[in-house]
C-alpha positions in Angstrom: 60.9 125.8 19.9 61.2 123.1 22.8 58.4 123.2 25.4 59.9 125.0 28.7 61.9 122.8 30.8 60.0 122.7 34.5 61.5 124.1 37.6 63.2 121.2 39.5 65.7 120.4 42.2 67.6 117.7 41.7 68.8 116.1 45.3 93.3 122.1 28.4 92.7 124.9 26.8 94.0 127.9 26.2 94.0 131.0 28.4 93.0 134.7 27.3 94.3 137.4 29.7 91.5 139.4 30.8 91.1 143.1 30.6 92.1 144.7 34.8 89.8 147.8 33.7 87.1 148.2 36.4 84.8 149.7 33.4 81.2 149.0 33.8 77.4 150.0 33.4 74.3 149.4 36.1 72.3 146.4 35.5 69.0 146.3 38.2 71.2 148.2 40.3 73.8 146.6 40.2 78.0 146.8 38.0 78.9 144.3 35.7 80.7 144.6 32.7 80.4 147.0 29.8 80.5 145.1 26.8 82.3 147.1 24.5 85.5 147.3 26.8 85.8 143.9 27.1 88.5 141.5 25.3 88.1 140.9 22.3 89.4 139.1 19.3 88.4 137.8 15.7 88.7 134.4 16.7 86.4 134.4 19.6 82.0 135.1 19.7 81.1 138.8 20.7 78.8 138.3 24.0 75.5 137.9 23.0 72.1 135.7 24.7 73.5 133.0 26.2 76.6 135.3 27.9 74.1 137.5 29.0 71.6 134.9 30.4 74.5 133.5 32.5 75.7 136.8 34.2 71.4 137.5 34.6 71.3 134.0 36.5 74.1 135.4 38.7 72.7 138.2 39.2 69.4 136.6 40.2 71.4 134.7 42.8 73.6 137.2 44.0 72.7 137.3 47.6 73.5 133.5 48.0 77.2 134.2 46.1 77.9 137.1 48.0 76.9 134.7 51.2 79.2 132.1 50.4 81.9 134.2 49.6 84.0 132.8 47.5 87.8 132.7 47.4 88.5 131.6 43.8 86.2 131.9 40.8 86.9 130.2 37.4 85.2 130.6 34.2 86.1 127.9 31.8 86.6 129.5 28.3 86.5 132.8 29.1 86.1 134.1 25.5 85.6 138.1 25.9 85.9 138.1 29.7 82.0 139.4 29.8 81.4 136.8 32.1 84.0 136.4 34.7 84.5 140.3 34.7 80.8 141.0 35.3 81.4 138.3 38.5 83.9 139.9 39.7 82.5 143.7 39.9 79.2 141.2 41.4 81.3 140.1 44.3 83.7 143.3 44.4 80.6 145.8 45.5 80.8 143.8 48.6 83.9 143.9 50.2 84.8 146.5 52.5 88.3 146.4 52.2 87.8 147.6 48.0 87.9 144.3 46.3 91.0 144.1 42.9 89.2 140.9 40.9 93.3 140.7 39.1 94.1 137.7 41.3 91.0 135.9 40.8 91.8 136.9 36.9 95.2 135.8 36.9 94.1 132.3 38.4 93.1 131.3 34.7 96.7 131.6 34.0 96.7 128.0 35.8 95.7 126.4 31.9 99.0 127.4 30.9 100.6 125.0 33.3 100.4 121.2 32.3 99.5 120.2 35.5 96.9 123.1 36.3 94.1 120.6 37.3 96.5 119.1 39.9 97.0 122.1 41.2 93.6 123.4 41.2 92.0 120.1 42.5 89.4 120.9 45.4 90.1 124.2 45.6 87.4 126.2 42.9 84.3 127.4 45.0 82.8 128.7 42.0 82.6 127.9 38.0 81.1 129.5 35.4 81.1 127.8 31.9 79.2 128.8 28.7 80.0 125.5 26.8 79.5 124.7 23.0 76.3 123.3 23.3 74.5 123.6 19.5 73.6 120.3 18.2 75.6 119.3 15.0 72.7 118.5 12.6 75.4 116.7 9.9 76.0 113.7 12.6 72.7 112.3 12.4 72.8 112.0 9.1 75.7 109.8 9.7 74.3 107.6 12.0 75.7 109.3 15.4 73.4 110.5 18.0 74.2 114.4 18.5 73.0 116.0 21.6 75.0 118.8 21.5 76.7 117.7 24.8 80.0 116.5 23.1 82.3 119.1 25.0 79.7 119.5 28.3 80.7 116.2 29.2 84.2 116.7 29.1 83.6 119.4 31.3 81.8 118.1 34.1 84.3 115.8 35.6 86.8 118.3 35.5 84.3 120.7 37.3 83.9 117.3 39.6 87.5 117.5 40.2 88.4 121.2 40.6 85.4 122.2 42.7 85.9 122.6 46.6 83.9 121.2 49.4 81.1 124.2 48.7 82.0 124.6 45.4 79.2 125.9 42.9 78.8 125.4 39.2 77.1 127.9 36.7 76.4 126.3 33.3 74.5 127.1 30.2 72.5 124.3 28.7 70.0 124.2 25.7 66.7 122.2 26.1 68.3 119.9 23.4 70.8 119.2 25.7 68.5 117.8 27.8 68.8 119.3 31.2 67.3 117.3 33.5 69.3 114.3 32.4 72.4 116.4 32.8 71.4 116.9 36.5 70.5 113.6 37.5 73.6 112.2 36.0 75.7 114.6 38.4 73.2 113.8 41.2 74.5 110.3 41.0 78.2 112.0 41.6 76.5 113.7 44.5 75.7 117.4 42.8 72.1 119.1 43.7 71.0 121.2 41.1 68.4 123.6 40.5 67.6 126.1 36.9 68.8 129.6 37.7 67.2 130.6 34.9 65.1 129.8 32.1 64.8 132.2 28.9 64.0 132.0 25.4 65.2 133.3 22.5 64.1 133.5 19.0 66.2 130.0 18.0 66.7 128.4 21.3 65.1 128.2 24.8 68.2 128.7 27.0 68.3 127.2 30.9 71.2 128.1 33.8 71.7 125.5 35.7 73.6 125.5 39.3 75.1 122.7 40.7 76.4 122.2 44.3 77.6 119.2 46.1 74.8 117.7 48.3 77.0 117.9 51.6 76.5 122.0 50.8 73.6 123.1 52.1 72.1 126.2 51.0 69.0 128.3 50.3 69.2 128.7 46.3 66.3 130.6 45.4 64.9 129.8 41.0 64.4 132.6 39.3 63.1 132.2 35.9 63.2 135.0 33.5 60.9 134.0 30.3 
């Protein structure tokens, strides 16, 4: 298992409709989603650690999301809608006014449209991605250097692009990834960054990391959760 990765602060695809069905359970007092009512489909993973380490690092900063209250949330491969459904019952409980999440769901219709990151650009004050991040063990035996960040870094200049001026980004990382790498190189695009949270599992050591530009500042408390 890799040693635990320190706390630091560092200064197209297809679309699944999600379920509307405000259906949840408590979590540290708390609704997010119940798991067994989510999407689902053969072809996409059940939620499991990693899903549920991302909706515990937003939990863990909830009072700074519902502080910066966002207009449009995007999760990036939505899979079972466990994640972006849990975020949205997160920053419902808040609003006065009885909070639908359906239009912030409806916004990931936008991959349907060829020009969705056009339309999109600047204008995303929160992401929340749980990429393919395993290592391929086969392509060092071909003389490629695997990482496991193949599809990571395809997504963090579109994050670049589609986040807004306070923008945040939620993203689950491996320590094989190498997170602290992944943060300075978007600290040389101008992204802080600090781990959410850090947890281990029986086969991986799993870190959330939150990125937000520079020009944003904010009181982001670390939480790790072993």
């Amino acid at each position: 298992m890799a040693p635990p990765f320190q706390q630091q602060q560092i200064g197209d695809g297809e679309a699944f409709t999600l379920p509307v069905r405000q259906v949840f359970f408590h979590k540290m007092g708390y609704k997010i989603a119940q798991i067994r009512l989510v999407s689902s489909h053969p072809e996409v993973y059940e939620p499991c650690d990693d899903s549920f380490a991302l909706v515990d690092a937003l939990l863990a900063d909830r009072s700074n999301l519902i502080q910066h209250k966002p207009k449009l949330c995007m999760e990036v491969g939505c899979g079972s809608g466990y994640v972006i459904t849990s975020l949205a019952l997160l920053l419902g409980q808040e609003s006065s006014s009885g909070f639908s999440f359906l239009p912030l769901i409806q916004t990931l219709m936008q991959f349907l449209l060829p020009d969705w990151k056009k339309r999109l650009a600047g204008l995303v004050d929160v992401i929340v991605v749980n990429p393919p991040y395993s290592v391929v063990k086969e392509l060092p035996l071909l003389g490629l250097e695997e990482d496991g960040r193949r599809v990571i870094d395809r997504i963090l200049p579109v994050a670049d692009l589609l986040l807004s001026e306070k923008g945040w980004l939620y993203m689950v990382t491996l320590a094989s990834n190498f997170p602290l790498k992944i943060c300075l190189e978007m600290r040389q695009k101008g992204y802080a960054s600090r781990i959410v949270l850090q947890r281990s599992t029986d086969e991986e050591s799993l870190h959330i990391i939150k990125f937000w530009r520079e020009s944003d500042k904010h009181d982001s408390v670390i939480v790790v959760i072993a």
